[in-house]
Residue, then its C-alpha position, 0 to 999 in steps of 0.5 A: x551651591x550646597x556646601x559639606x557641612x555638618x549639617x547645614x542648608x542652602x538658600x538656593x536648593x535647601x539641600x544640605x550634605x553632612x560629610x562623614x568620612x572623605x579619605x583613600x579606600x585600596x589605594x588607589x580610590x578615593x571614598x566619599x561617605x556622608x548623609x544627604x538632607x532635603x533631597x527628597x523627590x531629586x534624581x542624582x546623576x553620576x557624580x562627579x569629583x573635581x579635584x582644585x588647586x591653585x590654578x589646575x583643576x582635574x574631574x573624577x567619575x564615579x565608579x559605578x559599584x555604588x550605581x545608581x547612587x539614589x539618595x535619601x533624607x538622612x540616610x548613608x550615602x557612598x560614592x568611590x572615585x579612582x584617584x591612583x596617584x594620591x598628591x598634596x597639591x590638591x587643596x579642595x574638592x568639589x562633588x556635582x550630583x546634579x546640574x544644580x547641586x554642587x557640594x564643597x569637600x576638603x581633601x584628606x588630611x585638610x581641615x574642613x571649612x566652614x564647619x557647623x558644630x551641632x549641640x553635644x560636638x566638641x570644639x576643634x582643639x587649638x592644632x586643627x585651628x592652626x591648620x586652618x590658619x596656615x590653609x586659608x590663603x589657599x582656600x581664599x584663592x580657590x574661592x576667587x577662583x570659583x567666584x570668578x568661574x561663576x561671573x564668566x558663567x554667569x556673564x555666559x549666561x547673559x549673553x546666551x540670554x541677550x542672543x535669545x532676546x535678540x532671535x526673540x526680537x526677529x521673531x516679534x518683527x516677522x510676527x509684525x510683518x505677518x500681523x500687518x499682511x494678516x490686517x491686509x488680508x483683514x480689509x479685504x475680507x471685511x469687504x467680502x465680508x460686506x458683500x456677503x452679508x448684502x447676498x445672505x440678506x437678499x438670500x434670508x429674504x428668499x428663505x423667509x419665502x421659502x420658510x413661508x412656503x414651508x410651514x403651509x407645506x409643514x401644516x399639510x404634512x401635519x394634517x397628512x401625518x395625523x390621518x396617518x397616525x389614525x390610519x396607524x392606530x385602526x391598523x394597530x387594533x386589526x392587528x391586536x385583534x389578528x394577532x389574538x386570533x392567531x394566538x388562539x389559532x396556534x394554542x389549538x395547533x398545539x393542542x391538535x399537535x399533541x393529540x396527533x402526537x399521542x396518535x402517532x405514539x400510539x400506531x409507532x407502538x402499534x406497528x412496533x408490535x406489528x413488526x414483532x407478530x409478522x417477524x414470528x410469522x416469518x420465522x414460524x413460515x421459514x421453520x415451515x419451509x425448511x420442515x416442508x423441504x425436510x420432508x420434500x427430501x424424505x419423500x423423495x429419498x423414500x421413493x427413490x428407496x422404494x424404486x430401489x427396493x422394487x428394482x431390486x425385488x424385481x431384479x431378485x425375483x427374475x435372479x431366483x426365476x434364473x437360479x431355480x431355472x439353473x438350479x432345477x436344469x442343473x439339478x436335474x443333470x447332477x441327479x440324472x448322473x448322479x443317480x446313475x454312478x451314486x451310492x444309495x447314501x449319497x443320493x439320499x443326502x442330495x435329494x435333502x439339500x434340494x428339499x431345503x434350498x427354496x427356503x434358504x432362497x426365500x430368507x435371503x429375499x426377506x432379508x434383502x427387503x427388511x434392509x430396504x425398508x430400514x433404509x426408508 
């Protein structure tokens, strides 16, 4: 068991705690604050505070602020326990970080035992010393107390220890008890053993016969593999000698494949250029179409105008052979009337008109013709 000293070490566990401070924190939880020496590599577990007195114990758990209470070599530590109702009777503390690490602390207010003075630390003065006196008995009574708490453990121990040889000695019987069936087992298997090893003899004989036979069998298929391997190689050279040919072969496809390459190139181009003079002609022969049917229209609207023109000429023609028929019949009468109830004058202005009339019958007609033709 480490004890809360100043510092100092066990020879168990070489782990020595150096208490700084143990004493009420808010009233109602009491502090632990001290430094840990030789901890290094060890994983404390939640403390715990056990609180002693003559003959009543009682156990405080951490509170889990200071959570997870890791601790290192000479570094401040800190641990807070609840503690509500604070009472004299308790006269030493016991702080449990670990199965195997148990620390001895005084209350507040009581001095601490077992303090090692280190260089430069003054002695306790005279008062101190006499409290310590006046606390001894009870200090000598826990320790009793705790020496005998460790024989019940340790006698505990013992007999967890003697239970365990006692299931450690049954279980060395029924390994017996299997040991002697597996000697048994043993004979009997030496014997199938004897029995085996007279038919692998009488079989090794029949392998060495067959061993025999194999290795003529392995000679011949020597012999058979060393004609093949000749057989190989003659095949090998034909095919070398194929495959150079081939080689040759395909160097002159490629050769040939590039100049039908460039060929092709050449009549792509030449057809391209192809395409361009007939796609000219096309159009050259559609712009010849379309002036042909151009003229195909002229033509027929030209004639249909000159079918006009002649109907019209005709139909003019018979129309001025009627008028001059009317003119001349009309005219005649009006000058056979007239001519009978007319003045001289009037007579005279009469024969004038019918003087200038075909002339004016001739201009119409030439003018109906020059409207045609402007029309064609």
């Amino acid at each position: 068991m480490a004890e809360a000293v100043e510092p100092a070490t066990t020879g168990t566990t070489g782990v020595a705690f150096e208490l700084d401070r143990i004493d009420m924190a808010g009233g109602d939880r009491l502090e632990v604050n001290g430094r840990w020496f030789g901890v290094r590599g060890r994983r404390f577990m939640r403390p715990s505070l056990t609180l002693l007195a003559d003959e009543e114990r009682r156990r405080l758990l951490a509170d889990l602020e200071h959570k997870p209470w890791a601790a290192e070599d000479g570094e401040p530590w800190k641990a807070t326990f609840p503690y509500e109702t604070p009472d004299d009777r308790w006269v030493e503390a016991e702080l449990n970080v670990a199965p195997d690490i148990t620390i001895s602390l005084p209350m507040p207010g009581a001095p601490r035992s077992r303090r090692t003075r280190r260089p430069g630390t003054a002695s306790p003065s005279r008062g101190n010393r006499t409290a310590a006196r006046s606390h001894a008995p009870s200090a000598e009574l826990v320790k009793a107390r705790r020496e005998i708490q460790r024989l019940e453990r340790d006698l505990e121990r013992r007999e967890a220890e003697k239970a365990e040889l006692s299931n450690e000695l049954a279980r060395r019987r029924a390994e017996l008890d299997e040991a002697s069936t597996a000697q048994d087992a043993a004979a009997r298997a030496q014997e199938s053993i004897a029995e085996e090893r007279e038919r692998l003899a009488r079989e090794r004989g029949e392998a060495f016969e067959l061993r025999d036979g194999a290795a003529a069998e392995r000679d011949s298929a020597v012999q058979a593999r060393e004609e093949a391997l000749r057989l190989r190689d003659a095949a090998l050279a034909a095919r070398d000698e194929a495959l150079a040919e081939r080689r040759a072969a395909i160097d002159e496809r490629e050769e040939i494949s590039a100049q039908l390459a460039a060929a092709l190139a050449s009549q792509e181009r030449a057809l391209t250029g192809s395409d361009e003079v007939l796609a000219d002609r096309d159009a050259l022969l559609a712009e010849r179409d379309e002036a042909v049917r151009a003229r195909d229209a002229a033509l027929t609207a030209r004639k249909r105008v000159a079918d006009e023109r002649d109907e019209l000429s005709t139909t003019l023609e018979r129309l001025r052979l009627e008028r001059d028929d009317a003119v001349a019949s009309r005219g005649a009468a009006l000058v056979m009337r007239n001519a009978a109830n007319a003045p001289p004058s009037y007579r005279r202005e009469h024969n004038r008109l019918l003087h200038f009339l075909p002339a004016l019958v001739v201009l119409v007609v030439a003018l109906v013709a020059a409207f045609a033709l402007h029309l064609i």
